[in-house]
PDB file of N, CA, C and O in Angstrom:
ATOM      1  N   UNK A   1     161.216 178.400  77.836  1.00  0.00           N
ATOM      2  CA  UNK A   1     161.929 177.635  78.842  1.00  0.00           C
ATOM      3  C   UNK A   1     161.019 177.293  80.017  1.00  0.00           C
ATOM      4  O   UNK A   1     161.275 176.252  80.620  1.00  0.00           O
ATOM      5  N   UNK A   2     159.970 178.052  80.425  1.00  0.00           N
ATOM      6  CA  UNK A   2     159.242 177.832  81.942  1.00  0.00           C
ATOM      7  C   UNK A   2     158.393 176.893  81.112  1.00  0.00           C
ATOM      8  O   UNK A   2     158.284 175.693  81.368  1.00  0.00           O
ATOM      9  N   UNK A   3     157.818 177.486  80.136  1.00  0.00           N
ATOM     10  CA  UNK A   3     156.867 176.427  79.560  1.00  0.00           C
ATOM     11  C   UNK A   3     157.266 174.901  79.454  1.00  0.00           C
ATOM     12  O   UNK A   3     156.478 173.962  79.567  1.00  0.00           O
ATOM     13  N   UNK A   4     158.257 174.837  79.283  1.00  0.00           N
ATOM     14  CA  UNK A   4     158.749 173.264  78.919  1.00  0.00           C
ATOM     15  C   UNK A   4     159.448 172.667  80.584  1.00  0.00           C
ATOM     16  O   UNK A   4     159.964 171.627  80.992  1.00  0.00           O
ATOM     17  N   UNK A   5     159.200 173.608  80.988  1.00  0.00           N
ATOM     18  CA  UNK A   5     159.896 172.993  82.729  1.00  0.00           C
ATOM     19  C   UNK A   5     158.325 172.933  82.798  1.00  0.00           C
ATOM     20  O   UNK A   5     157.977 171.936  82.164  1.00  0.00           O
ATOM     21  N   UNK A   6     157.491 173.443  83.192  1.00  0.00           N
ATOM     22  CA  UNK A   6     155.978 173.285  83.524  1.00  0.00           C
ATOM     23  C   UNK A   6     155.498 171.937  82.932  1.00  0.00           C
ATOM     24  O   UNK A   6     155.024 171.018  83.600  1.00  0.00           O
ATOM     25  N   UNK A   7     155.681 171.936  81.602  1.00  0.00           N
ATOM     26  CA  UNK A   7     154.809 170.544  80.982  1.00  0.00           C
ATOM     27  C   UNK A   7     156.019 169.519  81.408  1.00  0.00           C
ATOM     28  O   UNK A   7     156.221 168.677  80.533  1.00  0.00           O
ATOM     29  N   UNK A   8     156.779 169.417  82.439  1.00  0.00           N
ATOM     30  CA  UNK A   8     157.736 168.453  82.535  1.00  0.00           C
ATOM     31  C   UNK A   8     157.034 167.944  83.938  1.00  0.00           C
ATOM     32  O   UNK A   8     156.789 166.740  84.017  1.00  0.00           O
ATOM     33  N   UNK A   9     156.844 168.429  84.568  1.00  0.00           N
ATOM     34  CA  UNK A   9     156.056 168.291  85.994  1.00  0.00           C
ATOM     35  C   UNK A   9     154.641 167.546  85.938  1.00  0.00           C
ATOM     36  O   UNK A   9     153.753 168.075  85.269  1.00  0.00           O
ATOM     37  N   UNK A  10     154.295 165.915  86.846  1.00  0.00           N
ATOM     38  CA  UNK A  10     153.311 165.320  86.426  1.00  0.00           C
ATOM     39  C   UNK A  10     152.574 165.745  87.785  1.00  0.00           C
ATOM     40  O   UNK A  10     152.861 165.942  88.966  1.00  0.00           O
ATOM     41  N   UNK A  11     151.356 165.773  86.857  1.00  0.00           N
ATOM     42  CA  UNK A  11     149.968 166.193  87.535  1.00  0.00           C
ATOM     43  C   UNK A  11     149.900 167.949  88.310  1.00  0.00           C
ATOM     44  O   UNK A  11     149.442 168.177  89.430  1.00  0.00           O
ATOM     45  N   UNK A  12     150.574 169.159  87.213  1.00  0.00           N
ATOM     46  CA  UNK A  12     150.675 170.228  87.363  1.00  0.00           C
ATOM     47  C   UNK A  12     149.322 171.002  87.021  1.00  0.00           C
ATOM     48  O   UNK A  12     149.068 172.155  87.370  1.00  0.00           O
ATOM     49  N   UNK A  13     148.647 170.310  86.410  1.00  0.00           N
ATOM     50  CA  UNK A  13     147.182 170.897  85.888  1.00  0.00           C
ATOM     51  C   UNK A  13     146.350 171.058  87.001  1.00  0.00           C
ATOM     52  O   UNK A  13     145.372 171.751  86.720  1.00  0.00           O
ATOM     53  N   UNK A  14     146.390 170.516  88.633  1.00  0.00           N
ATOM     54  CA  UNK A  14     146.076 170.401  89.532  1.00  0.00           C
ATOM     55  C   UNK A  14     146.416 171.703  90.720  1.00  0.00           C
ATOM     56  O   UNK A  14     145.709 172.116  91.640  1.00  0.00           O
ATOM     57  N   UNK A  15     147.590 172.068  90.333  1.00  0.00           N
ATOM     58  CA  UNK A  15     147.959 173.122  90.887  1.00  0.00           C
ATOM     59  C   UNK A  15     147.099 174.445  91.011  1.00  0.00           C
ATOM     60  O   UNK A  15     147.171 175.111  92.044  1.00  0.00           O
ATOM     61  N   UNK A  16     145.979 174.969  89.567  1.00  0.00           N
ATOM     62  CA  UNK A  16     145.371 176.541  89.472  1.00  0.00           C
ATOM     63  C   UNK A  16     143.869 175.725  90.048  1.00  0.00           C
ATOM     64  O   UNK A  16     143.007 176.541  90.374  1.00  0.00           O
ATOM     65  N   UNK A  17     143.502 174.395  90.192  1.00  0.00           N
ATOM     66  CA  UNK A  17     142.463 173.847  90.327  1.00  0.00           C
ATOM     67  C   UNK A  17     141.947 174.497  92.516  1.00  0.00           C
ATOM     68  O   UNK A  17     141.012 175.033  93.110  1.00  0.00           O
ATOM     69  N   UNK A  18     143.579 173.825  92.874  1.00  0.00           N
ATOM     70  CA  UNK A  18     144.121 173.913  94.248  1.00  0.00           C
ATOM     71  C   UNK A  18     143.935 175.444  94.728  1.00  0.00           C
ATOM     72  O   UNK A  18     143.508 175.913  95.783  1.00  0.00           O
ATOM     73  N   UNK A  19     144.461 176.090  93.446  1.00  0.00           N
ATOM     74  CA  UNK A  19     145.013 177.564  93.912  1.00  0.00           C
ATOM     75  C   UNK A  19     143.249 178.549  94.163  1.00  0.00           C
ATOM     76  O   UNK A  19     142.898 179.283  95.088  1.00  0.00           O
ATOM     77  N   UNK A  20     142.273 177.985  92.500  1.00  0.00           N
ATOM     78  CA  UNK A  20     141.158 178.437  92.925  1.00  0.00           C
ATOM     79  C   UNK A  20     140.021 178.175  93.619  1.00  0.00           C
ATOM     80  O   UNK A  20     139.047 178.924  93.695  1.00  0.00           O
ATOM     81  N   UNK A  21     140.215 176.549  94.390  1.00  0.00           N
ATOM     82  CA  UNK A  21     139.480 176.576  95.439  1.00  0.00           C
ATOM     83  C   UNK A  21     139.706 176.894  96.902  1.00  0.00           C
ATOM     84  O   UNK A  21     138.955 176.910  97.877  1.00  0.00           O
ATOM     85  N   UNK A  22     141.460 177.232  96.663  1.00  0.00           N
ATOM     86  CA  UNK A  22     141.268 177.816  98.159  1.00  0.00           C
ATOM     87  C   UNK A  22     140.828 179.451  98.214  1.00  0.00           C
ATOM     88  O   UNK A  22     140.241 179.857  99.216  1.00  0.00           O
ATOM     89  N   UNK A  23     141.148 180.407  97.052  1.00  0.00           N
ATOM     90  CA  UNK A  23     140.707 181.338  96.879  1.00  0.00           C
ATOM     91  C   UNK A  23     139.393 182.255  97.151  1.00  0.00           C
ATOM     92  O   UNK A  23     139.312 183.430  97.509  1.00  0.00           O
ATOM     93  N   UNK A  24     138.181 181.086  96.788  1.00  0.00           N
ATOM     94  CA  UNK A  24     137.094 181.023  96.906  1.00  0.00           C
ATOM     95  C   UNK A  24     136.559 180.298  98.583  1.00  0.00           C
ATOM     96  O   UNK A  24     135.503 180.605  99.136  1.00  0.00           O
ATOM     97  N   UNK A  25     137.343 179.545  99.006  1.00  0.00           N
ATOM     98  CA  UNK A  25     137.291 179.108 100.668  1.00  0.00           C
ATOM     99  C   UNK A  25     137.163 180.373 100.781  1.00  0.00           C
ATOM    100  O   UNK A  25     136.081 180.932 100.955  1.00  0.00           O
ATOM    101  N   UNK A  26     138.509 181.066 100.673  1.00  0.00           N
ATOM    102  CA  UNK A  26     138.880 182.175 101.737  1.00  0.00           C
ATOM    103  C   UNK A  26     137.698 183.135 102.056  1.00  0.00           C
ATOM    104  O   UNK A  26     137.232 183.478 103.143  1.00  0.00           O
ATOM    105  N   UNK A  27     137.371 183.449 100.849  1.00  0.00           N
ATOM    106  CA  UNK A  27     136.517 184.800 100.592  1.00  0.00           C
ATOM    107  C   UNK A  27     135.174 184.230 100.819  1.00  0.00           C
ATOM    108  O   UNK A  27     134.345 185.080 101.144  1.00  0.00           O
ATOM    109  N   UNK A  28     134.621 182.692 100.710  1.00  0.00           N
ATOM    110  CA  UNK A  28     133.303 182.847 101.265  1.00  0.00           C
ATOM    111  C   UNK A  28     133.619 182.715 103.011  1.00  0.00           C
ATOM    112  O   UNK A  28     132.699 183.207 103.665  1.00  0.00           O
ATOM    113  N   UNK A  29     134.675 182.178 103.791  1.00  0.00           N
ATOM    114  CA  UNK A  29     134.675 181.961 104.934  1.00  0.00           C
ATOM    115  C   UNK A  29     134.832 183.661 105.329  1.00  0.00           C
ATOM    116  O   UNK A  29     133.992 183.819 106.215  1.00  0.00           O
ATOM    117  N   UNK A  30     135.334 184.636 105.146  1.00  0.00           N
ATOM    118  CA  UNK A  30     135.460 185.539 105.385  1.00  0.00           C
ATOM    119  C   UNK A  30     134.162 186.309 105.040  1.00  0.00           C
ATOM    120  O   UNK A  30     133.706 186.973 105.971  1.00  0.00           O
ATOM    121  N   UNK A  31     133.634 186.332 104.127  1.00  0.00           N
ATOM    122  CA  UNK A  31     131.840 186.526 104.090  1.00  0.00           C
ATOM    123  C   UNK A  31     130.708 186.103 105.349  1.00  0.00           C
ATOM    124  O   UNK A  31     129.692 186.652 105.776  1.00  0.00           O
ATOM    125  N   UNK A  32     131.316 185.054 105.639  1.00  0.00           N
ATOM    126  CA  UNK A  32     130.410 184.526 106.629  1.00  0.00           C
ATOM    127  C   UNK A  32     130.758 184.793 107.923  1.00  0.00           C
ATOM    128  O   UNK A  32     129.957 184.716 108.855  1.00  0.00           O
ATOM    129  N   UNK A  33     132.323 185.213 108.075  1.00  0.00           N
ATOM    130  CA  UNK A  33     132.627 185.999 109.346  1.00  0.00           C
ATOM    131  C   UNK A  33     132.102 187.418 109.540  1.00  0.00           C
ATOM    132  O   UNK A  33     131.631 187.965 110.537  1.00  0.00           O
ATOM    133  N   UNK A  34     132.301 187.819 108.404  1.00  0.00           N
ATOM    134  CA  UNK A  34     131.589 189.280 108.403  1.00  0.00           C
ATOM    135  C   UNK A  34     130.207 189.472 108.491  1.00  0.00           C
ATOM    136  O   UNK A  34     129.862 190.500 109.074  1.00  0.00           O
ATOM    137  N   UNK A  35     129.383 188.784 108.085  1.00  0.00           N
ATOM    138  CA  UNK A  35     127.699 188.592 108.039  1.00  0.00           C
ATOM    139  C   UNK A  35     127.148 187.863 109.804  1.00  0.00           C
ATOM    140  O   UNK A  35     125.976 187.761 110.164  1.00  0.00           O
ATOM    141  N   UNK A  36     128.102 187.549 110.443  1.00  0.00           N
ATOM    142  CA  UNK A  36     127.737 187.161 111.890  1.00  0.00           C
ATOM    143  C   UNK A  36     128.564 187.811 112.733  1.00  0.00           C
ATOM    144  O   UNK A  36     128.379 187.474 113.902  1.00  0.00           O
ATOM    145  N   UNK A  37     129.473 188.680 112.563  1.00  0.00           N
ATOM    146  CA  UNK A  37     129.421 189.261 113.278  1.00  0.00           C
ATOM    147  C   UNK A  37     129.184 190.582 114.150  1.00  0.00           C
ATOM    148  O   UNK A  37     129.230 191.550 113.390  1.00  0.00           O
ATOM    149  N   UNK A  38     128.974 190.925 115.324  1.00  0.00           N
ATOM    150  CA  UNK A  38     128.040 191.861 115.800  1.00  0.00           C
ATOM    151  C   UNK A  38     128.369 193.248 115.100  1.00  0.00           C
ATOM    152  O   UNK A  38     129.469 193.637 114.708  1.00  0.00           O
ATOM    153  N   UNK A  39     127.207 193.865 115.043  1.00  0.00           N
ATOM    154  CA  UNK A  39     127.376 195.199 114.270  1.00  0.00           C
ATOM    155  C   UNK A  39     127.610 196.112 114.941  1.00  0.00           C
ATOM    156  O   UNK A  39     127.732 197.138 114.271  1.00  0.00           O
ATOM    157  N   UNK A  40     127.758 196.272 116.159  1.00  0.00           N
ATOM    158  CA  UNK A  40     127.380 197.350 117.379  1.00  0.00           C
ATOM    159  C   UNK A  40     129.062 197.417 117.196  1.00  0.00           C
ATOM    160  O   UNK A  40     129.513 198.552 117.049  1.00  0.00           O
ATOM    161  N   UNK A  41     130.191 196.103 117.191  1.00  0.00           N
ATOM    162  CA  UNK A  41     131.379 195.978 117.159  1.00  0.00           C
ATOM    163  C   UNK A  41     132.298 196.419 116.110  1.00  0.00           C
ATOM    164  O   UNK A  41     133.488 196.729 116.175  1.00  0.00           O
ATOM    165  N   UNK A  42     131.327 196.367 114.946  1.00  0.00           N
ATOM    166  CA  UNK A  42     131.689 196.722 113.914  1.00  0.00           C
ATOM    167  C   UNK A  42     132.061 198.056 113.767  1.00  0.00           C
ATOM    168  O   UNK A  42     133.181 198.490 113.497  1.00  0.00           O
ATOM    169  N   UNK A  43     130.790 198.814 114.011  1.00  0.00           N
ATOM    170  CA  UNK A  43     130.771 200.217 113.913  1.00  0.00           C
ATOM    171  C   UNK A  43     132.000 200.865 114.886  1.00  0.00           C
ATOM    172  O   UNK A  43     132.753 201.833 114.770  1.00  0.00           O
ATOM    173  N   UNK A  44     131.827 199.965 115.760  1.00  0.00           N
ATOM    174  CA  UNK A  44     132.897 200.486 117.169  1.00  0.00           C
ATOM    175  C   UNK A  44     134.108 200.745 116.333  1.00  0.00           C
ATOM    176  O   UNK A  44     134.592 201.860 116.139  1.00  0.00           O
ATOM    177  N   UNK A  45     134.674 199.308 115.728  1.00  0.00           N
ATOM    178  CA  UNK A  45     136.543 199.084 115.424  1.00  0.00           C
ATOM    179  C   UNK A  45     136.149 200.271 114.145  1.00  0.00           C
ATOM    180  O   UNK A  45     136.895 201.246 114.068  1.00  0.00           O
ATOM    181  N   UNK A  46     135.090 200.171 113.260  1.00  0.00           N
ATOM    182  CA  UNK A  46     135.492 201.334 111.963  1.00  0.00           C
ATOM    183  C   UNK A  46     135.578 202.668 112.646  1.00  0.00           C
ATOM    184  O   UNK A  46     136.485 203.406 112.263  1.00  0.00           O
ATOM    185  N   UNK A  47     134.710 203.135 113.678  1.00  0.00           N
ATOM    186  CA  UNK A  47     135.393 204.724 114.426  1.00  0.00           C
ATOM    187  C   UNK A  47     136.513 205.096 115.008  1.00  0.00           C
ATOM    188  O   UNK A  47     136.881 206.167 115.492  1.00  0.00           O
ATOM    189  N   UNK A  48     137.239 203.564 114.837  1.00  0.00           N
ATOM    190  CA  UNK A  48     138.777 204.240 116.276  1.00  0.00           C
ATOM    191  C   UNK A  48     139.386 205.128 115.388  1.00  0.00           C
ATOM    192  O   UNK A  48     139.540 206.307 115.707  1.00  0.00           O
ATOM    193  N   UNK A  49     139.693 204.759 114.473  1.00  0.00           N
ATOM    194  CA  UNK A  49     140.602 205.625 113.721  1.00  0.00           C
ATOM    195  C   UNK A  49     140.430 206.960 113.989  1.00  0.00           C
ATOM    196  O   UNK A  49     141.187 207.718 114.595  1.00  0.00           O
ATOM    197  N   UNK A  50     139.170 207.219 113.389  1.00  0.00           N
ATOM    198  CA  UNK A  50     138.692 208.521 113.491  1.00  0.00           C
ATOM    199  C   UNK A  50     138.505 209.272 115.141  1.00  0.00           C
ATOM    200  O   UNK A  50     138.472 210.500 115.220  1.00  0.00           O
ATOM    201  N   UNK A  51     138.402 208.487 116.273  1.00  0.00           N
ATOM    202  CA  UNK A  51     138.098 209.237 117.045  1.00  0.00           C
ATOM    203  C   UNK A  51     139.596 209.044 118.113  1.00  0.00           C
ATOM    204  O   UNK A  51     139.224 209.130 119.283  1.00  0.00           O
ATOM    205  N   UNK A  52     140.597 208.895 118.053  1.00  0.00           N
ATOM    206  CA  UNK A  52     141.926 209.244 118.214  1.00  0.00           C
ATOM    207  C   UNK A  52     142.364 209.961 119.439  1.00  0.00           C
ATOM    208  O   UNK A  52     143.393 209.653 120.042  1.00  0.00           O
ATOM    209  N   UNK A  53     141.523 210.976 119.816  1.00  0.00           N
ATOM    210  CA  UNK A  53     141.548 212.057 120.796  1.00  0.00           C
ATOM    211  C   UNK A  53     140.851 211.048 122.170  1.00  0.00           C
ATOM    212  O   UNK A  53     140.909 211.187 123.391  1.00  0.00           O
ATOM    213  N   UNK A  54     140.332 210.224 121.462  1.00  0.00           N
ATOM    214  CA  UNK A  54     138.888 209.844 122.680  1.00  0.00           C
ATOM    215  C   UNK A  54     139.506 208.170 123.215  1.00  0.00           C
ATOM    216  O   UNK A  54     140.584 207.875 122.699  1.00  0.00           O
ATOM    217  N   UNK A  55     139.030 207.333 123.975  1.00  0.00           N
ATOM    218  CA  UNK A  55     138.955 206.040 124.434  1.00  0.00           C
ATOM    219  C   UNK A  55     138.248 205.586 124.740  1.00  0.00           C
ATOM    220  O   UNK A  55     137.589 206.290 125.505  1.00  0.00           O
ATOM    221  N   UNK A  56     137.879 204.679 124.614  1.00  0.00           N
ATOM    222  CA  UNK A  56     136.284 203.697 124.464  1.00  0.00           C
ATOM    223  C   UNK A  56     136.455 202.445 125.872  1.00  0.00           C
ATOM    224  O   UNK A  56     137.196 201.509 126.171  1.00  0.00           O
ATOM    225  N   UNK A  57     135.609 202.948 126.261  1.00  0.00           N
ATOM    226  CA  UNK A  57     135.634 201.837 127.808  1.00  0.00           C
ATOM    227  C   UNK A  57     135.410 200.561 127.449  1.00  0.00           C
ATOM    228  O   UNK A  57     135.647 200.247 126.283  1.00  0.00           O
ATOM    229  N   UNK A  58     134.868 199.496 128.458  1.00  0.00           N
ATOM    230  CA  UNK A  58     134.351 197.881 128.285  1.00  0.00           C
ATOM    231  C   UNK A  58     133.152 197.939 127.053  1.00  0.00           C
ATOM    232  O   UNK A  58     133.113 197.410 125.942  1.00  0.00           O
ATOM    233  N   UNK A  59     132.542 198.509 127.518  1.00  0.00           N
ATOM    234  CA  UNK A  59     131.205 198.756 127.072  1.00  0.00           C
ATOM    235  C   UNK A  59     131.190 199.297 125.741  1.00  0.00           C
ATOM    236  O   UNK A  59     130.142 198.941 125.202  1.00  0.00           O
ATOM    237  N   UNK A  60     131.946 200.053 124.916  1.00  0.00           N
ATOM    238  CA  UNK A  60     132.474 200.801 124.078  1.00  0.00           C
ATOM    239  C   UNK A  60     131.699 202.060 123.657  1.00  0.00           C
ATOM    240  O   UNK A  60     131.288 202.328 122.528  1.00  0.00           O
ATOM    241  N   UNK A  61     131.573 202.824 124.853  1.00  0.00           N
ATOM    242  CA  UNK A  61     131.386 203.938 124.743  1.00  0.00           C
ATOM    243  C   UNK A  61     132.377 204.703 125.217  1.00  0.00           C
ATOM    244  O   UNK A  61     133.180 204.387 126.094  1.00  0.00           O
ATOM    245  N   UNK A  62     132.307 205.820 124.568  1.00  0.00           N
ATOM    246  CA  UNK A  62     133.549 207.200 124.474  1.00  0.00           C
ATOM    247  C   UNK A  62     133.926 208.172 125.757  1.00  0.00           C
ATOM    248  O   UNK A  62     133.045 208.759 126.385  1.00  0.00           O
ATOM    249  N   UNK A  63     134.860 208.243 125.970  1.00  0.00           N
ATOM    250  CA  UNK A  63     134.897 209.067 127.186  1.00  0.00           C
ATOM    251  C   UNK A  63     136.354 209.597 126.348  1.00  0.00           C
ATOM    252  O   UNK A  63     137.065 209.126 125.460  1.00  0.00           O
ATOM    253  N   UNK A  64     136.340 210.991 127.275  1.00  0.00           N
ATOM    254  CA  UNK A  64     137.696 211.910 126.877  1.00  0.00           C
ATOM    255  C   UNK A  64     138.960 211.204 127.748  1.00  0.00           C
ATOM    256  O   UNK A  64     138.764 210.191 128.420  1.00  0.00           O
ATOM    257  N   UNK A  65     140.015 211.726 127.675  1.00  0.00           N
ATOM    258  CA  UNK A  65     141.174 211.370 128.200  1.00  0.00           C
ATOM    259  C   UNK A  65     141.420 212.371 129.091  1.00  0.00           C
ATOM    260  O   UNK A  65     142.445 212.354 129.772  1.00  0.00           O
TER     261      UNK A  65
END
């Protein structure tokens, strides 16, 4: 039944064409966000989790509460 609703629809072959070039947008634009941006920032946002107890000033260094 989907099958024959699918081949009923003109110019549907266009649809996985659509679906895998935005797929591939996404993930190289997101590659290229990640490869420029600063690492000093990086490291910063991956420690909050872990350092929980602590708060990170302008500058993003650690001071106690």
């Amino acid at each position: 039944m989907i099958e024959n609703s699918l081949q009923n629809i003109r110019g549907v072959e266009i649809f996985p064409v659509i679906a895998l070039i935005m797929f591939v947008a996404f993930f190289a634009a997101l590659a290229v966000w990640v490869s420029r941006t600063d690492k000093n920032h990086m490291f910063i946002m991956s420690s909050m989790p872990l350092d929980a107890d602590k708060e990170l000033n302008s500058n993003g260094e650690n001071y106690d509460k």
